[in-house]
C-alpha beads as a LAMMPS data file, in Angstrom:
LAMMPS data file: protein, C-alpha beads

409 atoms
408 bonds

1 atom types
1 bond types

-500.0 500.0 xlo xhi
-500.0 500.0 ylo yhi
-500.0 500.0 zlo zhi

Masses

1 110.0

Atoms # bond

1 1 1 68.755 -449.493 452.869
2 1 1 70.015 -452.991 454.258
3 1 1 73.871 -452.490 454.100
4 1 1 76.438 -452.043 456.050
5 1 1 77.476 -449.336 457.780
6 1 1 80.306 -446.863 456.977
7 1 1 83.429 -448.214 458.426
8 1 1 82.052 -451.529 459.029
9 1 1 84.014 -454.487 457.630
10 1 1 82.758 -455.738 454.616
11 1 1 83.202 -459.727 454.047
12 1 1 84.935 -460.628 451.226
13 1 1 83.330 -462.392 448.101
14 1 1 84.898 -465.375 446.312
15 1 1 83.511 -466.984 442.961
16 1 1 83.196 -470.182 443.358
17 1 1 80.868 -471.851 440.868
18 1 1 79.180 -475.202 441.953
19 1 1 80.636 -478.169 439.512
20 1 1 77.306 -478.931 438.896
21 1 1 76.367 -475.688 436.962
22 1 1 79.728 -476.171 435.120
23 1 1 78.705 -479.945 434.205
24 1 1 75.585 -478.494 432.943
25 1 1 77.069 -476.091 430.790
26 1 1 79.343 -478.576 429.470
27 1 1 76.450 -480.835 428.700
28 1 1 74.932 -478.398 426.982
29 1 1 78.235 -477.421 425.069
30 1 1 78.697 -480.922 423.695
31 1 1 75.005 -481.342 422.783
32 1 1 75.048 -478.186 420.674
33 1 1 73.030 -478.820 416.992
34 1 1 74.690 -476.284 414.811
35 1 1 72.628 -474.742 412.241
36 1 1 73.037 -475.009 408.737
37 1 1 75.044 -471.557 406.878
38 1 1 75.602 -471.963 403.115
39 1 1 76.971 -469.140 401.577
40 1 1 77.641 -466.897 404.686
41 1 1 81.577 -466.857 404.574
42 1 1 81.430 -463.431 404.604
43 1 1 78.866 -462.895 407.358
44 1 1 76.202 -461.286 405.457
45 1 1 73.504 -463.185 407.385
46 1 1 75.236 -462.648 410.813
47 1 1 77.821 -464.414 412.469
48 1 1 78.307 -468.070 410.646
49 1 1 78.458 -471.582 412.277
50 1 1 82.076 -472.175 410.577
51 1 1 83.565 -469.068 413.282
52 1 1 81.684 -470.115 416.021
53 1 1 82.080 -474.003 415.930
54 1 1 85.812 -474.256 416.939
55 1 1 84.843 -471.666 419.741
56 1 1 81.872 -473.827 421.038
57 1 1 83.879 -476.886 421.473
58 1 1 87.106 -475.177 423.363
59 1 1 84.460 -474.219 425.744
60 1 1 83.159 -477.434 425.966
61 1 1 86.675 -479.570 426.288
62 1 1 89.295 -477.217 426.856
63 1 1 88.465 -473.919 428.624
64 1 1 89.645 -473.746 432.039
65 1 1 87.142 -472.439 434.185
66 1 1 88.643 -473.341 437.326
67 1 1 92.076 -471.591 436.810
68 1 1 89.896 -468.448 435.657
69 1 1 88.282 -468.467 439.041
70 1 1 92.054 -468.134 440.648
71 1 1 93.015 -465.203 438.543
72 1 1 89.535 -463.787 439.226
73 1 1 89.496 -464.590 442.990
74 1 1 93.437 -462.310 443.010
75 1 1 91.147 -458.927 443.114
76 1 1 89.365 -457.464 446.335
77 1 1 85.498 -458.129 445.877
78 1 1 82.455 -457.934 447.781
79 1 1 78.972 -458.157 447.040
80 1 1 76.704 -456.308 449.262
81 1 1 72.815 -455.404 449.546
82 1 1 71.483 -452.649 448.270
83 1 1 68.048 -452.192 449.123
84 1 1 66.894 -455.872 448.312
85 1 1 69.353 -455.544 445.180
86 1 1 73.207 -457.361 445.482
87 1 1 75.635 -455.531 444.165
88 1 1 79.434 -456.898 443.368
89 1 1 82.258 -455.028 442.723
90 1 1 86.091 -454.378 443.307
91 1 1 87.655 -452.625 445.415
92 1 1 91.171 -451.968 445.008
93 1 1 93.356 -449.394 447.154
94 1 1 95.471 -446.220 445.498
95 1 1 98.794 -446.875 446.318
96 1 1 100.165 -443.038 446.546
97 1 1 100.044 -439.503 449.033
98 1 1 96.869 -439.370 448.314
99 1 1 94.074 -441.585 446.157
100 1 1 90.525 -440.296 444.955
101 1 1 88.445 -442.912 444.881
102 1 1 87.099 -443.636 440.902
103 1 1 83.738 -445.959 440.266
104 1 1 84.592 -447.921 436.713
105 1 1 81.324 -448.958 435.160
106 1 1 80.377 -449.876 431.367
107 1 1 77.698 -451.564 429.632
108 1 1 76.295 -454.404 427.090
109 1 1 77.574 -456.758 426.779
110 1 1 80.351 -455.911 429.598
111 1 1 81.092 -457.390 432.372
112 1 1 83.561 -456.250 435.454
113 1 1 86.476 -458.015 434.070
114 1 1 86.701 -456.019 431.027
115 1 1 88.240 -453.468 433.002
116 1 1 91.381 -455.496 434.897
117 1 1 93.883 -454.058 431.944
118 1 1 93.792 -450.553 434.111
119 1 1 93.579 -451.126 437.586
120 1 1 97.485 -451.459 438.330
121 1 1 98.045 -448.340 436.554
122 1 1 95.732 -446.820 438.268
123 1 1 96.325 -447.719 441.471
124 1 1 99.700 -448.010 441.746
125 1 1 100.821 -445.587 439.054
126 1 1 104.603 -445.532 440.380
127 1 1 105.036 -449.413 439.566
128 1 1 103.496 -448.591 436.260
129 1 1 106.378 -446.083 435.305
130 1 1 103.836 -443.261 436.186
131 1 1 103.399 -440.540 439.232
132 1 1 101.935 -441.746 442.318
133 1 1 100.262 -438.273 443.168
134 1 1 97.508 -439.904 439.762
135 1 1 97.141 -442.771 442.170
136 1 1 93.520 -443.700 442.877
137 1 1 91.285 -446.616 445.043
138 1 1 89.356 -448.424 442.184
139 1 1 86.160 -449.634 442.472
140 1 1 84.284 -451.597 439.766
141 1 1 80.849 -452.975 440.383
142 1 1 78.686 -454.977 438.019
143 1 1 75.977 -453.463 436.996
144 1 1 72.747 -454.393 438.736
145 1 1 71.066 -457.291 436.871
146 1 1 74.710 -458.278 435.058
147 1 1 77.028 -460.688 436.141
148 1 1 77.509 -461.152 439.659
149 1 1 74.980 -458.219 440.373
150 1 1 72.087 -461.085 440.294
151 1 1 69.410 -462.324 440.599
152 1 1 67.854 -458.555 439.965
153 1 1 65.293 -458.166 442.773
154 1 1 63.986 -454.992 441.288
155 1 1 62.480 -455.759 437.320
156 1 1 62.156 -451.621 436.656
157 1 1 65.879 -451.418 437.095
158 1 1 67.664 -448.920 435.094
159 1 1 70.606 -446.448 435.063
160 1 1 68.796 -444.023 437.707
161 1 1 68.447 -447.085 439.922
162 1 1 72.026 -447.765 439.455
163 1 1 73.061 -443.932 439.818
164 1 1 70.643 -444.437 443.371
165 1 1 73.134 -448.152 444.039
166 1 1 76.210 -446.794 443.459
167 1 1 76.404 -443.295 445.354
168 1 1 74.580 -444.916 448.337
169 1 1 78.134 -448.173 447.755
170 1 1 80.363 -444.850 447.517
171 1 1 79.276 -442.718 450.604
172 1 1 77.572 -444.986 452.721
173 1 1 78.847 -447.835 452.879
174 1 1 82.582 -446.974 451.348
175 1 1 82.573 -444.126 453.296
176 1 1 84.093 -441.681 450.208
177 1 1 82.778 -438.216 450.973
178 1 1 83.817 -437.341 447.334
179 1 1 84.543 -439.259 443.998
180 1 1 85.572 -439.660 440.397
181 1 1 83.830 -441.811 437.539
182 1 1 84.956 -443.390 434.755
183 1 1 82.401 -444.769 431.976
184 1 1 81.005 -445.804 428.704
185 1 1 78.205 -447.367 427.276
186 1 1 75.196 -447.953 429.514
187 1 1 78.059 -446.939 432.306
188 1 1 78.415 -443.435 430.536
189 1 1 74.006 -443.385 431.040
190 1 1 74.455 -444.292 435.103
191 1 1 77.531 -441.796 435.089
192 1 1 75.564 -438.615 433.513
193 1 1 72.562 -439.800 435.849
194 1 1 74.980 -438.904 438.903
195 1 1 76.784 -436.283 437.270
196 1 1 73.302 -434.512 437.013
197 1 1 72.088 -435.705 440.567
198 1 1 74.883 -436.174 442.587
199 1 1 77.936 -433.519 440.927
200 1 1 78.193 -432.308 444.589
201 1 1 79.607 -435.518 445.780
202 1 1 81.525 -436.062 442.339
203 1 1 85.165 -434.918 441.899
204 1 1 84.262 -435.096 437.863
205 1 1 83.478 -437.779 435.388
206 1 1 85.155 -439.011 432.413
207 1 1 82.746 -440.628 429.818
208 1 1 83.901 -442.491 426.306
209 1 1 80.109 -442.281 424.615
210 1 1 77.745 -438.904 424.962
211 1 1 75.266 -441.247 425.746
212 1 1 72.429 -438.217 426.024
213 1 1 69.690 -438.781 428.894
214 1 1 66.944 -438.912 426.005
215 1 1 68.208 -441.902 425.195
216 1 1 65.661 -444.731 424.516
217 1 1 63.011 -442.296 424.757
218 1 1 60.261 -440.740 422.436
219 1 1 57.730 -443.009 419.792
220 1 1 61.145 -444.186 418.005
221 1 1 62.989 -445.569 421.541
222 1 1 64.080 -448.239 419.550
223 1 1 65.631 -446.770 416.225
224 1 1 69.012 -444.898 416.512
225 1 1 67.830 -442.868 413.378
226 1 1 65.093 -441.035 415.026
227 1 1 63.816 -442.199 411.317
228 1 1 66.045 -440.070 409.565
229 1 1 66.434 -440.938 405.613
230 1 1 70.122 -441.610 405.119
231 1 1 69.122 -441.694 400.890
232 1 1 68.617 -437.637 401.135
233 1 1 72.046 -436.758 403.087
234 1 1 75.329 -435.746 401.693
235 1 1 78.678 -438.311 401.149
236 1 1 80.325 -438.736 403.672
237 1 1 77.704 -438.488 406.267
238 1 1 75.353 -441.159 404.573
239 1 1 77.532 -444.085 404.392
240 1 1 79.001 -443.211 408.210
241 1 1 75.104 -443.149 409.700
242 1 1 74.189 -446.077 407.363
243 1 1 77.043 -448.014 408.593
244 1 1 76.311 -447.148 411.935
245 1 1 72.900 -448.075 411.430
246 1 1 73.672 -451.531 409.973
247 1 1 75.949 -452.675 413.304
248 1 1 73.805 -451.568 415.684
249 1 1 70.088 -451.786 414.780
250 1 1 69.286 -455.331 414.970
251 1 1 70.523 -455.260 418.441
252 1 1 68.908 -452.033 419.889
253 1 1 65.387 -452.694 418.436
254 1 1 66.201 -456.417 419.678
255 1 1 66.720 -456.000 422.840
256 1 1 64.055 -453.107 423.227
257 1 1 61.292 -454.489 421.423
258 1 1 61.772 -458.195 422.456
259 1 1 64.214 -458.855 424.744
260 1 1 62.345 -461.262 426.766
261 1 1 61.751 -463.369 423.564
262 1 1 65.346 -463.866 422.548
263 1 1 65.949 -464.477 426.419
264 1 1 64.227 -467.704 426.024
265 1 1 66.841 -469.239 423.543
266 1 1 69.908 -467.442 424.758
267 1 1 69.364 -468.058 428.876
268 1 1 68.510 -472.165 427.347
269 1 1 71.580 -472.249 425.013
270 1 1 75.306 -471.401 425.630
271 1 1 75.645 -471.290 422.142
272 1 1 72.660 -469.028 421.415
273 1 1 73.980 -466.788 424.030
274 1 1 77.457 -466.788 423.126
275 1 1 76.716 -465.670 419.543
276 1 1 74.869 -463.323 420.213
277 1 1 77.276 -461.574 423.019
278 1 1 80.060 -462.674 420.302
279 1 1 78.647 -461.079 417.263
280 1 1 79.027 -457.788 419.700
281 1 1 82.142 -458.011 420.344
282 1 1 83.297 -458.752 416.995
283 1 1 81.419 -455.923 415.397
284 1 1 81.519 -453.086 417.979
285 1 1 85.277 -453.938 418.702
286 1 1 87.976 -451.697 416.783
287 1 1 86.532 -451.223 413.124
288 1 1 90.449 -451.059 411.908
289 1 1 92.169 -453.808 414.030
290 1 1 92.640 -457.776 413.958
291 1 1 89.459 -458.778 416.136
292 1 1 91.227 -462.333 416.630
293 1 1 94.667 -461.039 417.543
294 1 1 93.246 -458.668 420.099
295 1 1 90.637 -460.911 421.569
296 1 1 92.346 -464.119 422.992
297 1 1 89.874 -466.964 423.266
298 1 1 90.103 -467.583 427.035
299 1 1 88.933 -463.797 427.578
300 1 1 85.801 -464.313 425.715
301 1 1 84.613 -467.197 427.429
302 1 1 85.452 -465.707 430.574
303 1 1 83.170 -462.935 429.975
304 1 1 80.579 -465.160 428.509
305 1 1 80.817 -467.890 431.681
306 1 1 80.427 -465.019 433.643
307 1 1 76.841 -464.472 431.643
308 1 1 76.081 -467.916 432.022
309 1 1 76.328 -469.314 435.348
310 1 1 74.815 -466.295 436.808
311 1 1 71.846 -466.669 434.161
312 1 1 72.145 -462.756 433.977
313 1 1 71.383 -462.607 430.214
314 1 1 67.927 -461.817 430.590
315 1 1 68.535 -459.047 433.535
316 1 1 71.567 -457.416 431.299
317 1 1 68.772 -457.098 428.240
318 1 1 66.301 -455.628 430.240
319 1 1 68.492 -452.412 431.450
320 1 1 67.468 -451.560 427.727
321 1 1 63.608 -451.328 427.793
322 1 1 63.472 -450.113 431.862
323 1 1 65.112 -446.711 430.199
324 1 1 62.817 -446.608 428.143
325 1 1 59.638 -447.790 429.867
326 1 1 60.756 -445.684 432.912
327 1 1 62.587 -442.404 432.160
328 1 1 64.406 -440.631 434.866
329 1 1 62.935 -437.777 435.340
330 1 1 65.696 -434.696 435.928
331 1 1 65.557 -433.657 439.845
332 1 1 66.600 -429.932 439.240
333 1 1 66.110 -427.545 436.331
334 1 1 69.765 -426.809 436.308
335 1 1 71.179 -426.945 432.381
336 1 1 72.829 -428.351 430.584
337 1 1 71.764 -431.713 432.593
338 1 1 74.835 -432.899 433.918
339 1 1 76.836 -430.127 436.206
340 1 1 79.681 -432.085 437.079
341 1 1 83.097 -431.536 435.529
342 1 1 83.426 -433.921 432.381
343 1 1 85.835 -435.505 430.344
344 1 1 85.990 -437.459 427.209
345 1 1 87.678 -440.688 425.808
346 1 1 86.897 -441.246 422.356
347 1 1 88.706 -444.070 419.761
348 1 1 88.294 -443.035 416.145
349 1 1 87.869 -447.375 416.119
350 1 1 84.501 -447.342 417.430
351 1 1 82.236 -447.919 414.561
352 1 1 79.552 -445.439 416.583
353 1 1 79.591 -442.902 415.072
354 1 1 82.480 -444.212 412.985
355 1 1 83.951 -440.727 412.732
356 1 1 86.973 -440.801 409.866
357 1 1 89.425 -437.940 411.709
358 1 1 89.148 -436.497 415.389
359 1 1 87.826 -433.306 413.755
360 1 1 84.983 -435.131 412.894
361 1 1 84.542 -436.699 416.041
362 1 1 84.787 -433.666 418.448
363 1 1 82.739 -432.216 415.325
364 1 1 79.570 -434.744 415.786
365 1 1 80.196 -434.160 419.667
366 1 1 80.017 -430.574 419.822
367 1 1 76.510 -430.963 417.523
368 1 1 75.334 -433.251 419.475
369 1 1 75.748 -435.076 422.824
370 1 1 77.858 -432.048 424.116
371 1 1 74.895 -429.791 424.857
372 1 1 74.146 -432.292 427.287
373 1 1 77.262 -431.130 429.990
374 1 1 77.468 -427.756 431.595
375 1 1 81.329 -428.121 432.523
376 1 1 83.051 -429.903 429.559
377 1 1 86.986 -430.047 430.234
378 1 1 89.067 -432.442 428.107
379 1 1 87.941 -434.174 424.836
380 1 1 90.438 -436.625 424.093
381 1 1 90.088 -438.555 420.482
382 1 1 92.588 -441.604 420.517
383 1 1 93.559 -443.356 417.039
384 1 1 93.271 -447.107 418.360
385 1 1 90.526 -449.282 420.147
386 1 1 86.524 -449.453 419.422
387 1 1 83.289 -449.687 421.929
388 1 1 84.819 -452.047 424.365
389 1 1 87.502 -448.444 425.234
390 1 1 89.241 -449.717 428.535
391 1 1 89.709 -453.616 427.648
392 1 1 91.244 -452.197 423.558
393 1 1 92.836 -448.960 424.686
394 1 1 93.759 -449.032 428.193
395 1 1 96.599 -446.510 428.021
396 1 1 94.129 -444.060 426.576
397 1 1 91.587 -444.312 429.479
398 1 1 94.430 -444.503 431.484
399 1 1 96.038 -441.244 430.278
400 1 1 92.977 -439.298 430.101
401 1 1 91.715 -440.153 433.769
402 1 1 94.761 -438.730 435.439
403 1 1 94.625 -435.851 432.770
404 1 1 91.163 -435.152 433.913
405 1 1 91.183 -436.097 437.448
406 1 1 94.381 -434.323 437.831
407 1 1 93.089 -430.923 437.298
408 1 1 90.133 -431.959 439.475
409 1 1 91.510 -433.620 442.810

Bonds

1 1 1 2
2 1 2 3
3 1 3 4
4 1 4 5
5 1 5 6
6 1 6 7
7 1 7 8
8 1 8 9
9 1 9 10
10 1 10 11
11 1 11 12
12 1 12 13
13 1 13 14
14 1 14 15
15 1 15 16
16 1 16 17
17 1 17 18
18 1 18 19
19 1 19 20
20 1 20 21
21 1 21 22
22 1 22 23
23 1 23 24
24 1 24 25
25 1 25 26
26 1 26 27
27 1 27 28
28 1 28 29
29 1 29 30
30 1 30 31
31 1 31 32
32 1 32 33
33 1 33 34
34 1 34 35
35 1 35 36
36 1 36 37
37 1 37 38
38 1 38 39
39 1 39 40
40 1 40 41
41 1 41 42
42 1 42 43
43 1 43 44
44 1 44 45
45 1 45 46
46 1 46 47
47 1 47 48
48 1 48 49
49 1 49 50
50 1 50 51
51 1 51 52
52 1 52 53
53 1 53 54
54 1 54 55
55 1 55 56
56 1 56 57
57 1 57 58
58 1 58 59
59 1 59 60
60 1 60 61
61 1 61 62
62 1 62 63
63 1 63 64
64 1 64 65
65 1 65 66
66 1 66 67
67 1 67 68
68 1 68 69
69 1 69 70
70 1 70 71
71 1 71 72
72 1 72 73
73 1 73 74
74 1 74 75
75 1 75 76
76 1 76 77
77 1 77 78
78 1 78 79
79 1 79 80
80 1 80 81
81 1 81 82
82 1 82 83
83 1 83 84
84 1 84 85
85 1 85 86
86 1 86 87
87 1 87 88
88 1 88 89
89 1 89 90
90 1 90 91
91 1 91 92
92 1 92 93
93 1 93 94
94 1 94 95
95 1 95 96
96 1 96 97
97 1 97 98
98 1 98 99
99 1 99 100
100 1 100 101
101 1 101 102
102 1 102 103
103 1 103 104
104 1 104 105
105 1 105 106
106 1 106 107
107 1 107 108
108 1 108 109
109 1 109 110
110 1 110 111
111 1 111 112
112 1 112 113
113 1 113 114
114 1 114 115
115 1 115 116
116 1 116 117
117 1 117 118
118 1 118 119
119 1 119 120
120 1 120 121
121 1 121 122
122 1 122 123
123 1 123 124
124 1 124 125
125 1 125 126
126 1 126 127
127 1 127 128
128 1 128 129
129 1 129 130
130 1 130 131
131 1 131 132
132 1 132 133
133 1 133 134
134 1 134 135
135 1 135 136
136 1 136 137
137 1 137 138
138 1 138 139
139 1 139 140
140 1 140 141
141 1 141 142
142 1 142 143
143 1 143 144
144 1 144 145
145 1 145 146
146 1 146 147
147 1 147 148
148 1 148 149
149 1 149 150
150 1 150 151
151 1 151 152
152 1 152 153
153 1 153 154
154 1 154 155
155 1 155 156
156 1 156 157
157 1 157 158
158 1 158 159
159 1 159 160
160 1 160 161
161 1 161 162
162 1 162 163
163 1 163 164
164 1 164 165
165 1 165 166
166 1 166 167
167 1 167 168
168 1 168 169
169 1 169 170
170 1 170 171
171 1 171 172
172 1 172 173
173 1 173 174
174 1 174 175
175 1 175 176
176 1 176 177
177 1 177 178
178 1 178 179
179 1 179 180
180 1 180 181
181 1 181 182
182 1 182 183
183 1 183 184
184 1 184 185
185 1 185 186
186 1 186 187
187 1 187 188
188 1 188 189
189 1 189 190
190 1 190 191
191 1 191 192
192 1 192 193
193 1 193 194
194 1 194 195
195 1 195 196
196 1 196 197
197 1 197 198
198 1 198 199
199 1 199 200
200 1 200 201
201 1 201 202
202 1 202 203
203 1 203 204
204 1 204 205
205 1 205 206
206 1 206 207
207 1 207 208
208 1 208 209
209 1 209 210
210 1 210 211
211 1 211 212
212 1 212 213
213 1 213 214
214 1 214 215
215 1 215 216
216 1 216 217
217 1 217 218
218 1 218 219
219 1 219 220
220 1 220 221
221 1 221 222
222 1 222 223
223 1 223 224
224 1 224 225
225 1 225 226
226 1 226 227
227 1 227 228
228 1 228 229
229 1 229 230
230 1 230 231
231 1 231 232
232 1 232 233
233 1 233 234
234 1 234 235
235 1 235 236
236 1 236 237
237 1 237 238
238 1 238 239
239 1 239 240
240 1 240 241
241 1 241 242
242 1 242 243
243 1 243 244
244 1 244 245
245 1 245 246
246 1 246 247
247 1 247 248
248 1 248 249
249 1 249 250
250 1 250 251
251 1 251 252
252 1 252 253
253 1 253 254
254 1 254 255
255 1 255 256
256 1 256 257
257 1 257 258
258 1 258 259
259 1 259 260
260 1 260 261
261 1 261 262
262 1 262 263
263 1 263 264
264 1 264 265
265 1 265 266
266 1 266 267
267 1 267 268
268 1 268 269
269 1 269 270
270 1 270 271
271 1 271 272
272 1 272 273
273 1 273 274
274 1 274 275
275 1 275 276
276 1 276 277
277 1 277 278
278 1 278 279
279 1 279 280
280 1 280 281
281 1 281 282
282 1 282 283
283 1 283 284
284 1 284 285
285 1 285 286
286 1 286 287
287 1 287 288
288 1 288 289
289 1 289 290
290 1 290 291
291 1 291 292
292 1 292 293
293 1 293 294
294 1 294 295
295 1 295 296
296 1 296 297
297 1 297 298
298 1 298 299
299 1 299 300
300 1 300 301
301 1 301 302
302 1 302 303
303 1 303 304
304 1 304 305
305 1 305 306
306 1 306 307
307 1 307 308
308 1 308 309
309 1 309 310
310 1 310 311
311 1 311 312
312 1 312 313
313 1 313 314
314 1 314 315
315 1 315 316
316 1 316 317
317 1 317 318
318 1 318 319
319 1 319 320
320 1 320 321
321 1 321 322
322 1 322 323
323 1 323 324
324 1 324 325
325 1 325 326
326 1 326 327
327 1 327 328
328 1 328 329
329 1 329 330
330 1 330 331
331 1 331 332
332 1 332 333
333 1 333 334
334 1 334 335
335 1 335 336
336 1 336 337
337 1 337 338
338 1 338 339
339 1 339 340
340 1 340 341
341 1 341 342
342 1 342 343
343 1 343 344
344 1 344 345
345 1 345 346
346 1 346 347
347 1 347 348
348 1 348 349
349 1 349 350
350 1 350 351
351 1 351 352
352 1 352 353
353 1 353 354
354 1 354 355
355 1 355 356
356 1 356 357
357 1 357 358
358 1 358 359
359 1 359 360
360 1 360 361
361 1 361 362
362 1 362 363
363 1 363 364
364 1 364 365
365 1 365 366
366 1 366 367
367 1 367 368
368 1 368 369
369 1 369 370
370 1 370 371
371 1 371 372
372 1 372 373
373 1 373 374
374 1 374 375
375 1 375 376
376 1 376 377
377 1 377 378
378 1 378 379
379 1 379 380
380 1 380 381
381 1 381 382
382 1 382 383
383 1 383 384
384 1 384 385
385 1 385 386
386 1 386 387
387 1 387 388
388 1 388 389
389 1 389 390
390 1 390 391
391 1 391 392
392 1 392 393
393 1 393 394
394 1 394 395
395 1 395 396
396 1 396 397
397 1 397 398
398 1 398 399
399 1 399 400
400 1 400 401
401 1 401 402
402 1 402 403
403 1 403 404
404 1 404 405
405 1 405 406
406 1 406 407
407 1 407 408
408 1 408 409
């Protein structure tokens, strides 16, 4: 693999996007024909034009791109080669007697800087009124294919690729000999990938969706259902799964049945592509907070320039069908899948699977995704915060990675 050696100095990256690109967006912005949406106040047809508008046009006239680049540019990040594949991350040192090094990785539609609420607390726990002994160095790459992970070389990519990436950016070329991981989402996919691979080299790993390895797979890859009839099962169980269902389908069969298709639109229009990353946010975000109040404008776009300038729309999507076109096949016949040490974050917020109480939560765990782990330690179940964990909840991934990592180190 073409990278650089252990111990060798890595140069460091800065953004820096060219004012062209940004004119070009802006062009775009201010050209935007918004479609016509009578009688969708409430959002029954999807996200409406009379949200969105005032959200287009701050992006287009006041949205600072340039001071986002500053606040971005104030981490450590590199992006290195990974065998033809670039691969950016952050990599910020544990400021304590002794840091474990801890990968932070999520999903769709994600990017890196969802994650910047927890790494001062979790590198520098003492200035963060916590014990330095939890400190840890904190790296965070992009997924390949999303954000500044791009352009994607290889166009099979999935989350065993990734798993392949990111132990190759830990050992070889970071030099860890051992270390933690943090994930959800697709992240929690790459995570049990190297949990089942690679759980000598892991201290643990602390996941905040099951996320089973059969995911994406079998004739129905693209229906969360498995084409179950919610009409013949018992209250309460029908309304959580059809609820579920209703959030979460359009995307899923979307983006595994034609993801190329809609890439056409959203990788030609900011506005295509921000609604559709926005409609995720909005819906997947906590089920029982203010989605305004919690989500200030300036993050949004940030995540969604990030998209943009790096065209990585179309690469993100197609993480979804590679699973599926390409499963992983398991490299031992050790079970449960995953041997390394787990933990678990889950927010009672998170409309998947939209569990009313913890009971139920750990309940639908235990049934389900938990037969996947050989070495299950602590299941957490935290009141506040939805899919989007570590950017709603920080103090509970915060909490529950020292709990986990401290029994572990």
């Amino acid at each position: 693999m073409s990278t650089p050696q252990q111990g060798s100095a890595l140069e460091q990256f800065t953004i820096e996007i060219d004012q062209d690109v940004l004119d070009d967006l802006r062009r775009r912005l201010k050209a935007t024909r918004f479609a016509p949406d009578p009688d969708n106040d409430d959002e029954k047809y999807g996200l409406s034009t009379e949200y969105i508008k005032p959200l287009l046009e701050y992006w287009a006239d006041g949205f600072d791109w340039r001071a986002v680049e500053t606040k971005l540019n104030a981490v450590n990040q590199h992006r290195i080669d990974v065998d033809g594949t670039p691969v950016h991350f952050i990599h910020e040192r544990g400021k304590g007697p002794a840091p474990i090094p801890l990968l932070l990785m999520h999903g769709w539609p994600w990017t890196y800087h969802h994650w910047h609420k927890v790494i001062g607390p979790l590198t520098d726990p003492a200035a963060h009124g916590g014990d330095p002994a939890d400190a840890f160095d904190v790296v965070i790459p992009s997924l390949p294919g999303f954000g500044f992970s791009t352009p994607l070389t290889n166009p099979r990519e999935n989350y065993a690729d990734m798993a392949e990436r990111f132990q190759h950016l830990m050992t070889a070329v970071l030099g860890y000999e051992k270390y933690g991981v943090g994930a959800a989402d697709y992240g929690a996919l790459v995570g049990a990938r190297l949990g089942h691979k690679y759980a000598d080299s892991l201290y643990g790993i602390q996941l905040g969706n099951e996320m089973p390895p059969t995911m994406f797979q079998g004739d129905r890859f693209w229906d969360l259902s498995g084409g179950q009839q919610t009409e013949d099962l018992p209250e309460p169980t029908r309304s959580r799964l059809a609820r579920r269902n209703n959030i979460y389908v359009s995307h899923v069969a979307a983006h595994l049945l034609d993801g190329q298709t809609i890439t056409h639109g959203l990788n030609d229009s900011p506005a295509g592509m921000l609604a559709w990353i926005l409609k995720r946010y909005k819906t997947w975000s906590d089920r029982n907070a203010d989605f305004d109040a919690n989500w200030p404008a300036d993050d949004i776009l940030t995540f969604a320039t990030i998209y943009w300038v790096n065209e990585a729309i179309g690469s993100s999507i197609r993480a979804y069908k590679n699973a599926s076109l390409y499963p992983p096949k398991p490299v031992n016949d050790l079970q449960p899948y995953v041997q390394a040490p787990a933990g678990f974050t889950f927010l009672l917020g998170d409309r998947s699977p939209g569990a009313e109480s913890r009971e139920e939560r750990v309940e639908i765990f235990k049934t389900g995704g938990a037969r996947f782990y050989a070495d299950i330690r602590d299941v957490n179940v935290h009141e506040k915060g939805g899919h989007f964990g570590a950017y709603e909840n920080p103090e509970a991934w915060i909490g529950d990675l020292r709990q986990t990592f401290r029994k572990l180190r």
